[in-house]
N, CA, C and O atoms as CSV, one atom per row, in Angstrom:
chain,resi,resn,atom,element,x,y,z
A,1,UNK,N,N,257.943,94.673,-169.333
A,1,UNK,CA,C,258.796,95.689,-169.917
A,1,UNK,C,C,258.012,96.894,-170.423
A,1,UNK,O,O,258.639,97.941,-170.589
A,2,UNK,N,N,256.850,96.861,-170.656
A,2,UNK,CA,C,256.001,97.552,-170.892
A,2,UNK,C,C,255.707,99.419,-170.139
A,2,UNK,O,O,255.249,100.457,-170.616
A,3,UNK,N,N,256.375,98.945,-168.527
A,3,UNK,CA,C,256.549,99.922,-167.893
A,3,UNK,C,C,257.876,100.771,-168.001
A,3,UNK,O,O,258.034,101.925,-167.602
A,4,UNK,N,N,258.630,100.101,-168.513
A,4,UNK,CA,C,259.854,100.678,-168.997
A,4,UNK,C,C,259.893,101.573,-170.388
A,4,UNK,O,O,260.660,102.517,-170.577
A,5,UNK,N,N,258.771,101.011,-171.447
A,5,UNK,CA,C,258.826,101.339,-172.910
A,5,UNK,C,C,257.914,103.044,-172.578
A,5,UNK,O,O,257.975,103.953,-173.406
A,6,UNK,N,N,257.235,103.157,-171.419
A,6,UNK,CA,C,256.664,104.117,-170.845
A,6,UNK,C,C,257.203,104.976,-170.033
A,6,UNK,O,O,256.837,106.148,-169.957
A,7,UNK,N,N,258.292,104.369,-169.233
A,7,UNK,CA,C,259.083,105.546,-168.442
A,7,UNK,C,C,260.511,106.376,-169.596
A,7,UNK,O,O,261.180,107.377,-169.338
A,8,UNK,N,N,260.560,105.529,-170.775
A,8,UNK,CA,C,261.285,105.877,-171.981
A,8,UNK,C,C,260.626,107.190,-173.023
A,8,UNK,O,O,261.355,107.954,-173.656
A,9,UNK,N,N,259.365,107.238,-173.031
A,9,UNK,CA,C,258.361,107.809,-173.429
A,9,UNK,C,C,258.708,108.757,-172.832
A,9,UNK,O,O,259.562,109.487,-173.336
A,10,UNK,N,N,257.982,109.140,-171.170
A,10,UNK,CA,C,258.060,109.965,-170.209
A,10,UNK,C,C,259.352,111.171,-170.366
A,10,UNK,O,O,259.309,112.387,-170.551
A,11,UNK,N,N,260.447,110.237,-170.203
A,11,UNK,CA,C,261.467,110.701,-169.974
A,11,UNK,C,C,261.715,111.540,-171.519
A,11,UNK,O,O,262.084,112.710,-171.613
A,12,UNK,N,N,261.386,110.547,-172.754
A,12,UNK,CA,C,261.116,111.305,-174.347
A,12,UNK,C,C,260.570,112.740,-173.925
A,12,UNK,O,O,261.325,113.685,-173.696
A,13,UNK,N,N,259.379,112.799,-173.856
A,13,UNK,CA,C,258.404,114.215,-173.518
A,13,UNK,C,C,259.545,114.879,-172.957
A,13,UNK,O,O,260.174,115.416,-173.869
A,14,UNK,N,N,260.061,115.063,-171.862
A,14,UNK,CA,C,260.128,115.628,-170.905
A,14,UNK,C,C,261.465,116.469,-171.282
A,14,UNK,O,O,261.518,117.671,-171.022
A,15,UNK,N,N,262.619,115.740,-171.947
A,15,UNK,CA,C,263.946,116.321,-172.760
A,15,UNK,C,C,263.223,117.121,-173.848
A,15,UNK,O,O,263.790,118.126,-174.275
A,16,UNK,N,N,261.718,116.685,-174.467
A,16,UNK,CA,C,261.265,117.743,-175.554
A,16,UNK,C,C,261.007,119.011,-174.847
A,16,UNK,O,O,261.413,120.099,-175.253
A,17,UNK,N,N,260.267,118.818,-173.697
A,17,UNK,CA,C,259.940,120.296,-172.935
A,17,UNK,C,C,261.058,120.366,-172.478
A,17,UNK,O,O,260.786,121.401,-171.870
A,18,UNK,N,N,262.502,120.128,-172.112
A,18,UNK,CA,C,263.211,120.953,-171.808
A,18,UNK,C,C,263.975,121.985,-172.979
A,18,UNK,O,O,264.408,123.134,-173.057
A,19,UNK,N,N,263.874,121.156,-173.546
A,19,UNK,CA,C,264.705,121.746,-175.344
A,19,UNK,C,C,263.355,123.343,-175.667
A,19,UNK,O,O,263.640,124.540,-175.697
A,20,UNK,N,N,262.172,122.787,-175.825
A,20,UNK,CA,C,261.406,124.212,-176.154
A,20,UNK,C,C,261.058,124.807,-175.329
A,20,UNK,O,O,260.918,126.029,-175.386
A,21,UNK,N,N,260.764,123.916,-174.080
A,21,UNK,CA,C,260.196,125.450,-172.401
A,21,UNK,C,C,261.534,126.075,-172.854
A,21,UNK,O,O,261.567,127.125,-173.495
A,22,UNK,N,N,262.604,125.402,-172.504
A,22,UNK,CA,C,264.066,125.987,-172.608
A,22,UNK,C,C,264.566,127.285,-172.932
A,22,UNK,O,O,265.261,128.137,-172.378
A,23,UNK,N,N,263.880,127.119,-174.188
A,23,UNK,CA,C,264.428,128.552,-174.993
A,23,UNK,C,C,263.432,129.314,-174.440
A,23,UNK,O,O,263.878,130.201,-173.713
A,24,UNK,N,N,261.877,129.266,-174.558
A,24,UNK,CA,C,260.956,130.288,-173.992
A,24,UNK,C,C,261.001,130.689,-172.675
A,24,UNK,O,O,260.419,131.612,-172.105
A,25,UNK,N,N,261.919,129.710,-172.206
A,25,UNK,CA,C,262.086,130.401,-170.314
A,25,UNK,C,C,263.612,131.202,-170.473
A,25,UNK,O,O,264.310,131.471,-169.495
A,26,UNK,N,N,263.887,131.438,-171.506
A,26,UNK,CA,C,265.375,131.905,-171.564
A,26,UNK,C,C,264.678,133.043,-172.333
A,26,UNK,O,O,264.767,134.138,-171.779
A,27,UNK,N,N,264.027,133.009,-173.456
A,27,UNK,CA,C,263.482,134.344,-173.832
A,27,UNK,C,C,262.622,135.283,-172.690
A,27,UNK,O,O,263.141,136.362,-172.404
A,28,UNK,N,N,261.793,135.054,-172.262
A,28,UNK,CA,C,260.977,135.200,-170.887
A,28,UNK,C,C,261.775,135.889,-169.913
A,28,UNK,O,O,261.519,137.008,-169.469
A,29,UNK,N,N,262.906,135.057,-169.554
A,29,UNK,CA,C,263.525,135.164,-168.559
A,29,UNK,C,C,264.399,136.741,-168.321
A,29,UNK,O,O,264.523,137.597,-167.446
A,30,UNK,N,N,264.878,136.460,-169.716
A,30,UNK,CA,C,266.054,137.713,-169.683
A,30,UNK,C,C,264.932,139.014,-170.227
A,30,UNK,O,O,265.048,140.158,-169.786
A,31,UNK,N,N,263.912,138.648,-171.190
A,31,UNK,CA,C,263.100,139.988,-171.032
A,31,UNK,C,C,262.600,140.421,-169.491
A,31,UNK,O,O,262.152,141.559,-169.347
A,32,UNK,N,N,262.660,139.717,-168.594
A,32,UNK,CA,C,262.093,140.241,-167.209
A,32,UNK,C,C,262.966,140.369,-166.602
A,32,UNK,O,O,262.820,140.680,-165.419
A,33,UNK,N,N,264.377,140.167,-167.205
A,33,UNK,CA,C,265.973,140.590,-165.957
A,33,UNK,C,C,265.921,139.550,-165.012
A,33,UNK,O,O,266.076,139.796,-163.816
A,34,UNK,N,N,265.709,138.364,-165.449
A,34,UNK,CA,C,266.092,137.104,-164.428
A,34,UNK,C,C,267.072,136.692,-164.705
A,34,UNK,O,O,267.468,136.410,-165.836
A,35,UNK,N,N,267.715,136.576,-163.532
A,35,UNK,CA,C,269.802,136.176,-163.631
A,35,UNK,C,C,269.750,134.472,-164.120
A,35,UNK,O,O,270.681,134.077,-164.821
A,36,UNK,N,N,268.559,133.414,-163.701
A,36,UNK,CA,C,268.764,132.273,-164.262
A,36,UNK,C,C,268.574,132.329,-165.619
A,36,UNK,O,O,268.861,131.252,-166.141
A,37,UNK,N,N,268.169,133.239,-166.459
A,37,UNK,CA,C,268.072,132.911,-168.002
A,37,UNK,C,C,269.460,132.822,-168.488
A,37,UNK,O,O,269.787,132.090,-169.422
A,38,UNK,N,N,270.369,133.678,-167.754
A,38,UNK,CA,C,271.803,133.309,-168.147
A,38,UNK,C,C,272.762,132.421,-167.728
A,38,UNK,O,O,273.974,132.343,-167.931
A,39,UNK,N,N,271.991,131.781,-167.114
A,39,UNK,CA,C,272.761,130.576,-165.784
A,39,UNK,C,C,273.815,129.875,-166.954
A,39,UNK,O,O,273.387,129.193,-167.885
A,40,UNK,N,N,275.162,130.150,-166.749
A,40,UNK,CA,C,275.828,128.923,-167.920
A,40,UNK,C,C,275.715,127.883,-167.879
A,40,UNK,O,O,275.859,127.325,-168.967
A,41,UNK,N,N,275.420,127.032,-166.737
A,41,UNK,CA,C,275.461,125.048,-166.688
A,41,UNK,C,C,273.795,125.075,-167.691
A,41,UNK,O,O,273.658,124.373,-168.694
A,42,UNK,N,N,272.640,126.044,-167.144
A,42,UNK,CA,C,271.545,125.161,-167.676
A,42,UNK,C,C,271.838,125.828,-169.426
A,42,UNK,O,O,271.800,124.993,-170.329
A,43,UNK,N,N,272.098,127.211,-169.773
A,43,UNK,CA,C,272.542,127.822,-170.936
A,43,UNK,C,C,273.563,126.253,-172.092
A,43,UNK,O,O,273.431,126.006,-173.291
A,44,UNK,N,N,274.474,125.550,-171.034
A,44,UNK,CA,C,275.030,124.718,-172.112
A,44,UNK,C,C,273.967,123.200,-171.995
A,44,UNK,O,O,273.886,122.501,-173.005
A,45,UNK,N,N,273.391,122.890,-171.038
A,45,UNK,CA,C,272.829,122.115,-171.300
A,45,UNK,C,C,271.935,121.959,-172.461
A,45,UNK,O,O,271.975,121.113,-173.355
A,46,UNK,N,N,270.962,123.135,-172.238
A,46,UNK,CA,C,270.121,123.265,-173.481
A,46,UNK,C,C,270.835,123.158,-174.670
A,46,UNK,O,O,270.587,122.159,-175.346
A,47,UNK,N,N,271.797,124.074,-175.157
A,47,UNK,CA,C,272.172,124.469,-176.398
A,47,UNK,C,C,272.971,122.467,-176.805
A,47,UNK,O,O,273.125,122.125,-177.978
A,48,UNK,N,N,273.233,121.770,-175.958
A,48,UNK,CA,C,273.763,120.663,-175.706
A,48,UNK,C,C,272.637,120.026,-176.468
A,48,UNK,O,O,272.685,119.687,-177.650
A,49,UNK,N,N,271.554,119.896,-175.598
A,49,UNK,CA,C,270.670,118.782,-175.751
A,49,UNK,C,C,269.809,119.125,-177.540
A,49,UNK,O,O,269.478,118.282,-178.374
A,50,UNK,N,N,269.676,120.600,-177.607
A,50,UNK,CA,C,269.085,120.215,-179.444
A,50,UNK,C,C,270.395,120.386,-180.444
A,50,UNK,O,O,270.086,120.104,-181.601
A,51,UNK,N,N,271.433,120.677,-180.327
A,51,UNK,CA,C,272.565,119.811,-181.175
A,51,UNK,C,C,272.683,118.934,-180.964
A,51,UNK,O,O,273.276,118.559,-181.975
A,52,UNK,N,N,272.601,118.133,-180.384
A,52,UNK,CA,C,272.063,116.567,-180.368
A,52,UNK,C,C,271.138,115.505,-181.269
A,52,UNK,O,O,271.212,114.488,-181.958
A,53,UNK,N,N,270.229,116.484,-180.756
A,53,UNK,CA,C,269.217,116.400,-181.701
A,53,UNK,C,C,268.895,116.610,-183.000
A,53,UNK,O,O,268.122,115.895,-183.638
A,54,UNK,N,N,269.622,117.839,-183.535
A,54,UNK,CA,C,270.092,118.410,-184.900
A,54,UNK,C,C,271.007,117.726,-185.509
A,54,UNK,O,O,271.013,117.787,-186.739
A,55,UNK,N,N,272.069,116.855,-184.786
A,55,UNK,CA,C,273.195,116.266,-185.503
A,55,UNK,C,C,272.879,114.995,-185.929
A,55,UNK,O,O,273.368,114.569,-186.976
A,56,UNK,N,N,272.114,114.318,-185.247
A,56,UNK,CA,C,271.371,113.000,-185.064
A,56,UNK,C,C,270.382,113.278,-186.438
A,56,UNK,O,O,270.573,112.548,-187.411
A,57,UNK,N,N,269.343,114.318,-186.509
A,57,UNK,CA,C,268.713,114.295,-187.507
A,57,UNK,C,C,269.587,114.361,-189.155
A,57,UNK,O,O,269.241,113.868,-190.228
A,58,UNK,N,N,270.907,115.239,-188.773
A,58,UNK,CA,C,271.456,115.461,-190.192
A,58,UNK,C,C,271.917,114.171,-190.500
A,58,UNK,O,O,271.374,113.382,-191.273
A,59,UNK,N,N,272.494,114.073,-190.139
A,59,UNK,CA,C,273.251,112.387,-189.768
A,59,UNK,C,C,272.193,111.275,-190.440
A,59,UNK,O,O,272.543,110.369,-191.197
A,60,UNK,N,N,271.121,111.484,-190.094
A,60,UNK,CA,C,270.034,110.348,-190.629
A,60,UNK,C,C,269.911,109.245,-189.862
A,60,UNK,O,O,269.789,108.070,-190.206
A,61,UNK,N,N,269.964,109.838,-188.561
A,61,UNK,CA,C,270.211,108.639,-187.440
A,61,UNK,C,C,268.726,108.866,-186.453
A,61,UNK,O,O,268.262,109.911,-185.996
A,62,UNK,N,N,268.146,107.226,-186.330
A,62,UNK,CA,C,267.011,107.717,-185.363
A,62,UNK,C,C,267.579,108.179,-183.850
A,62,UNK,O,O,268.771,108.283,-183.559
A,63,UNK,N,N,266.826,108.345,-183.257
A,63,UNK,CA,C,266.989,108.982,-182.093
A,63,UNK,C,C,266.750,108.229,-181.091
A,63,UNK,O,O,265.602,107.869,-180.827
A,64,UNK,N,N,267.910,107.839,-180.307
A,64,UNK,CA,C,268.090,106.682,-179.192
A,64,UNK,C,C,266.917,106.323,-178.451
A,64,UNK,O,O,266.576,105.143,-178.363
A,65,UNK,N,N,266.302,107.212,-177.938
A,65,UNK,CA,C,265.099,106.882,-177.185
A,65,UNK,C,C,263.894,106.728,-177.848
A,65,UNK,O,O,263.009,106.169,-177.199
A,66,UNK,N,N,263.692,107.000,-178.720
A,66,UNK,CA,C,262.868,106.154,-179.935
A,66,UNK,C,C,263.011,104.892,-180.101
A,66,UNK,O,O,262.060,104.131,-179.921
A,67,UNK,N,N,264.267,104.442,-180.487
A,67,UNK,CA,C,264.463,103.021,-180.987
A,67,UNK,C,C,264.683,102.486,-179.520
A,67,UNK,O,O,264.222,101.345,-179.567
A,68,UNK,N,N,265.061,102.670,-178.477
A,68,UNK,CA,C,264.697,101.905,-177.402
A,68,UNK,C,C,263.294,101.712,-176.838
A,68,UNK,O,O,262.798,100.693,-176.357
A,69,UNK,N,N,262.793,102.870,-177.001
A,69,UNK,CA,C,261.130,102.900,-177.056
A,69,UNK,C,C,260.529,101.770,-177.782
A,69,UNK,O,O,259.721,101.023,-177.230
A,70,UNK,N,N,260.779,101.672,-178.605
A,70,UNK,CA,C,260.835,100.940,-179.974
A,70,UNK,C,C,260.887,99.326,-179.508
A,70,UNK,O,O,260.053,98.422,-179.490
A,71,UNK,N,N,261.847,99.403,-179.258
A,71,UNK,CA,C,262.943,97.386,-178.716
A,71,UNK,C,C,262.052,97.164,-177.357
A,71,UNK,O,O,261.867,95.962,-177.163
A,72,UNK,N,N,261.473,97.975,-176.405
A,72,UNK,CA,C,261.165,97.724,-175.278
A,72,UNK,C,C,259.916,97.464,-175.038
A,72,UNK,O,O,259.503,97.093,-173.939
A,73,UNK,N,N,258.813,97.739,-176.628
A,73,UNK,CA,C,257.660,97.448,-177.007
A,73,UNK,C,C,257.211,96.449,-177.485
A,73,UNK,O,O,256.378,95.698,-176.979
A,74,UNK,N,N,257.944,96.328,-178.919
A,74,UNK,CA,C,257.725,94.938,-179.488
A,74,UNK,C,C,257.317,93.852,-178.583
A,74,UNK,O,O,257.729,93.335,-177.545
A,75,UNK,N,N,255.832,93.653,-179.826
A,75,UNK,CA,C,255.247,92.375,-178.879
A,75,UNK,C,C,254.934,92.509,-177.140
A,75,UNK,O,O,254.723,91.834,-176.132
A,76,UNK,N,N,255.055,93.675,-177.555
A,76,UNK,CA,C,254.060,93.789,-175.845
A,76,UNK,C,C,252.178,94.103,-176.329
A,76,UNK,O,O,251.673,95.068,-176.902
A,77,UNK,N,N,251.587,92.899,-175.825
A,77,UNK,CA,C,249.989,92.930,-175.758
A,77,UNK,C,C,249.190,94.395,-175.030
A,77,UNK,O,O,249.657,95.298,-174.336
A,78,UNK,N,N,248.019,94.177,-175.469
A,78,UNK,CA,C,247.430,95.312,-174.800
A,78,UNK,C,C,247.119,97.024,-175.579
A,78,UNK,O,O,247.749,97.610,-176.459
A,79,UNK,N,N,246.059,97.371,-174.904
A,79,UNK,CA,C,245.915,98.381,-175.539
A,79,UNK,C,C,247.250,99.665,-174.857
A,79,UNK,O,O,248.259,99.371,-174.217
A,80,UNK,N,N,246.786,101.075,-175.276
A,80,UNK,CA,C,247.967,101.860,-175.150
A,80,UNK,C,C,247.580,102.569,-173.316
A,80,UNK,O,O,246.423,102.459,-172.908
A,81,UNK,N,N,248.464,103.117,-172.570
A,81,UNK,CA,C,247.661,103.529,-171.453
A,81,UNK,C,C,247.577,104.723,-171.647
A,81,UNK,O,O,248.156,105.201,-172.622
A,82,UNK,N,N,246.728,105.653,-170.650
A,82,UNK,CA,C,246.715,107.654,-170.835
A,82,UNK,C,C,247.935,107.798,-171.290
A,82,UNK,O,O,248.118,107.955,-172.497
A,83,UNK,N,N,249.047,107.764,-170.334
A,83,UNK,CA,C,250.460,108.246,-170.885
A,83,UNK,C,C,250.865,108.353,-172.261
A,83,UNK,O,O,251.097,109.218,-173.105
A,84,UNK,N,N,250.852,107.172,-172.134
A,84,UNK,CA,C,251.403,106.522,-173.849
A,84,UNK,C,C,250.872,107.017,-175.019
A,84,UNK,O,O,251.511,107.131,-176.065
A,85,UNK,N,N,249.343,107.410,-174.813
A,85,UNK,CA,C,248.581,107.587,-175.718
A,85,UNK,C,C,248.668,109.311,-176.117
A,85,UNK,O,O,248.632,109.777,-177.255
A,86,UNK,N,N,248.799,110.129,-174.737
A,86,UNK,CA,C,249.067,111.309,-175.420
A,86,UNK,C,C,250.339,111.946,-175.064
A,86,UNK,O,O,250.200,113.047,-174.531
A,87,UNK,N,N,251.076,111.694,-175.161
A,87,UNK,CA,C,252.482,111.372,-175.010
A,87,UNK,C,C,252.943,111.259,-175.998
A,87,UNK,O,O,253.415,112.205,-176.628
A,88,UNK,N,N,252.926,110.123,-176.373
A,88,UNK,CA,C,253.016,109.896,-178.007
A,88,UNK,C,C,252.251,110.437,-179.014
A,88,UNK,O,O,252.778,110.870,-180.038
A,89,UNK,N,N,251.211,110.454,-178.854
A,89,UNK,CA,C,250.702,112.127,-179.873
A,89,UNK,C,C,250.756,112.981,-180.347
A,89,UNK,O,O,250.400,113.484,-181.412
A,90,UNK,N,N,251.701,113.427,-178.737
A,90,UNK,CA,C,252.357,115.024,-178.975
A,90,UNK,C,C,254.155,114.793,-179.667
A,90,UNK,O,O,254.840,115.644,-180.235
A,91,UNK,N,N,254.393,113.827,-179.455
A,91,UNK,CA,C,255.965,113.725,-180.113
A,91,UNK,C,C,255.809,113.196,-181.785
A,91,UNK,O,O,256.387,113.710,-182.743
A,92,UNK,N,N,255.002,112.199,-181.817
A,92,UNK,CA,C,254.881,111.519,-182.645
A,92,UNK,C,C,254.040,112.003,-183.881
A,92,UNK,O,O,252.817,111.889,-183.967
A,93,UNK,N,N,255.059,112.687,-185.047
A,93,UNK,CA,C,253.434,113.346,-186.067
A,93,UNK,C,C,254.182,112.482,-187.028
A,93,UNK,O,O,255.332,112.041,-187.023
A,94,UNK,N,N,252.946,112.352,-188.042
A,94,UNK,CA,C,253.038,111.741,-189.413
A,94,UNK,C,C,253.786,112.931,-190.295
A,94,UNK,O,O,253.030,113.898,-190.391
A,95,UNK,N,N,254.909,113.112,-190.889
A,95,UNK,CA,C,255.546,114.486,-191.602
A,95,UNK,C,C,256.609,113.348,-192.008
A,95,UNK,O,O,256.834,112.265,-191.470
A,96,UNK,N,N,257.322,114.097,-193.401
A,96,UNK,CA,C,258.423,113.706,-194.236
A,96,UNK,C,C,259.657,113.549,-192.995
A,96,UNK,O,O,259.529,114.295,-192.024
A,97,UNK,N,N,260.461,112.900,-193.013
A,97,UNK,CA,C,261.944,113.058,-192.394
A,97,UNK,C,C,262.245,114.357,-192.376
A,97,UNK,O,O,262.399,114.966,-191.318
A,98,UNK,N,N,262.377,114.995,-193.733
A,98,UNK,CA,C,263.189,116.124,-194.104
A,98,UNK,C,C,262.586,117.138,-193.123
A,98,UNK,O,O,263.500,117.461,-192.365
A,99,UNK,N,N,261.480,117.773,-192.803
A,99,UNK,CA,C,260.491,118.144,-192.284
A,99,UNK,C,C,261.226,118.355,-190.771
A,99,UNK,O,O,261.689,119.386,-190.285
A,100,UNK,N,N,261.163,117.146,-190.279
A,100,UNK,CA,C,261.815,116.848,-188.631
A,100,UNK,C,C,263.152,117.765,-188.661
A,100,UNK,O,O,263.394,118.683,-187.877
A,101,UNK,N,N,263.941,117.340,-189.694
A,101,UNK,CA,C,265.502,117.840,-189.886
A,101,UNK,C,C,265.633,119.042,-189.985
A,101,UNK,O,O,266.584,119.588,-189.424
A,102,UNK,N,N,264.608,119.851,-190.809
A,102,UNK,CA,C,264.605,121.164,-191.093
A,102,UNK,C,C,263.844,121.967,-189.990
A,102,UNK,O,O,263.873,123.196,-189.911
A,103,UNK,N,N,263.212,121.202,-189.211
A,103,UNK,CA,C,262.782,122.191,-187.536
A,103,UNK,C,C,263.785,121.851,-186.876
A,103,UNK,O,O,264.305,122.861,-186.400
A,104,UNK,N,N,264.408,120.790,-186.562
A,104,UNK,CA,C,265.389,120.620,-185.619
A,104,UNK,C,C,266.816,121.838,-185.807
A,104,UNK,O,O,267.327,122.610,-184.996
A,105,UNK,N,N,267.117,121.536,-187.310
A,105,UNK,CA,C,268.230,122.922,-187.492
A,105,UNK,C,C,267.875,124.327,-187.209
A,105,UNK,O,O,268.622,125.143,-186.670
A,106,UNK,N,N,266.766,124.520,-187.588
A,106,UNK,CA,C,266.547,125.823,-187.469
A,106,UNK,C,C,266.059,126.119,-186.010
A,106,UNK,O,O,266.009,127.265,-185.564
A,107,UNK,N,N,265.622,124.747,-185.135
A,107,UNK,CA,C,265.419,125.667,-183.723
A,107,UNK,C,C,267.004,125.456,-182.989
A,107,UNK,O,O,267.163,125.851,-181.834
A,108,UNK,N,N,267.791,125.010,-183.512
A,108,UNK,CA,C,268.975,125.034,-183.657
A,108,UNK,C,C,269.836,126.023,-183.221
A,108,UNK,O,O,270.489,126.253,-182.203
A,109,UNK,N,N,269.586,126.690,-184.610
A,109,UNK,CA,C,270.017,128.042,-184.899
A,109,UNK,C,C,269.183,129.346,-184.230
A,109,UNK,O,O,269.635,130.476,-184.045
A,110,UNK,N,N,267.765,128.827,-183.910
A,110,UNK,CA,C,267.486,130.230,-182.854
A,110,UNK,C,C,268.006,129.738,-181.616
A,110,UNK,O,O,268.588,130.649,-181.028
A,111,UNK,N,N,268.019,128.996,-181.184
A,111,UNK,CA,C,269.445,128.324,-179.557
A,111,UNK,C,C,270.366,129.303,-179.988
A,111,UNK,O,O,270.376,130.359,-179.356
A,112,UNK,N,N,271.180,129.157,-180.986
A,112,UNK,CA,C,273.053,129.576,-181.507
A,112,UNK,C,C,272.567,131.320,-181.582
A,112,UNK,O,O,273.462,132.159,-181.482
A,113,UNK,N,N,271.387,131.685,-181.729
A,113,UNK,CA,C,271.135,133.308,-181.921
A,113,UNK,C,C,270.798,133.720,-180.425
A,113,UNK,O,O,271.340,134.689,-179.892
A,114,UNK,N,N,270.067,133.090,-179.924
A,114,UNK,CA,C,270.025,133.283,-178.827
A,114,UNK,C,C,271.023,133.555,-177.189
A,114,UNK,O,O,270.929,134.128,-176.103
A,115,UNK,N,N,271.864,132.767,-177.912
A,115,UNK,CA,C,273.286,132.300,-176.980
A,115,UNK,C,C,273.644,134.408,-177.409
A,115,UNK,O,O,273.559,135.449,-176.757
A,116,UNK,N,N,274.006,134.063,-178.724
A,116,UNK,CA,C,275.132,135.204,-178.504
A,116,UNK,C,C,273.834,137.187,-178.623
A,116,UNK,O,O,274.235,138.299,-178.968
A,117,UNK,N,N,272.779,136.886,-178.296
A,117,UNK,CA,C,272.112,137.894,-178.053
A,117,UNK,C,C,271.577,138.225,-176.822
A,117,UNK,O,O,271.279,139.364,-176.465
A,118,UNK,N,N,271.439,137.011,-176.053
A,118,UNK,CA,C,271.799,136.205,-174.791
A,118,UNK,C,C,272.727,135.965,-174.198
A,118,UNK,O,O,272.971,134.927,-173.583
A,119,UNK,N,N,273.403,136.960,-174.316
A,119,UNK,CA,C,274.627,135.323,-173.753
A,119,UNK,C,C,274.778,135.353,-171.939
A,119,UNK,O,O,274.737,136.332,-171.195
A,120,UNK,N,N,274.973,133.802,-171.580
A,120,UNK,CA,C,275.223,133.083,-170.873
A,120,UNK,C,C,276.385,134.494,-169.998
A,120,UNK,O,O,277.126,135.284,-170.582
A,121,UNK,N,N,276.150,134.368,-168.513
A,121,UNK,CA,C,277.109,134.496,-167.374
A,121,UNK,C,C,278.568,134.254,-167.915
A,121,UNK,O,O,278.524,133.586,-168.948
A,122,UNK,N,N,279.545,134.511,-167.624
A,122,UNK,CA,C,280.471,133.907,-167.455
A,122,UNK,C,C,281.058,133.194,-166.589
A,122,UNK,O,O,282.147,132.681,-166.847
């Protein structure tokens, strides 16, 4: 299961770079007059995926792929592999709760500023 608690990881990272490339390829984008920075499907996805994340943090709720990360580890032997090791590095910091909650809202809210200074195609 071990390869699973790693493709959980993977897949962790990878919703983080879409949430922050996200916005910087949407800032980027529309400063250079690229028609995908306004694309509406990927425009609601993003703004989708860190209210998610923001509501989950207010809420005081861990975050699904954590705690499956989590259940799919336990008691698995062995040291950590490349992946895992900086992978989890980069997601994983030692900081207060409150800390997490108060970046998550506020990159939040530059998404919600962005939308309407930005806004999305119709």
């Amino acid at each position: 299961m071990i390869w699973l608690a790693n493709a959980t990881l993977v897949l962790h990272a990878l919703i983080v770079i879409f949430i922050v490339g996200g916005l910087i390829a949407i800032w980027s984008g529309a400063a250079f007059g690229r028609n995908w920075a306004r694309n509406r499907a990927f425009r609601r996805a993003h703004i989708f995926a860190i209210a998610i994340v923001a509501a989950l943090a207010v809420a005081g709720l861990p975050c699904p792929l954590t705690v499956l990360e989590d259940q799919l580890r336990a008691g698995a032997p062995g040291a950590q592999g490349f992946v895992q090791r900086w992978v989890g590095a980069c997601l994983y910091w030692d900081l207060p709760g409150w800390a997490f909650t108060l970046a998550y809202v506020a990159f939040l809210l530059a998404v919600v500023v962005t939308w309407r200074r930005i806004p999305p195609d119709a």
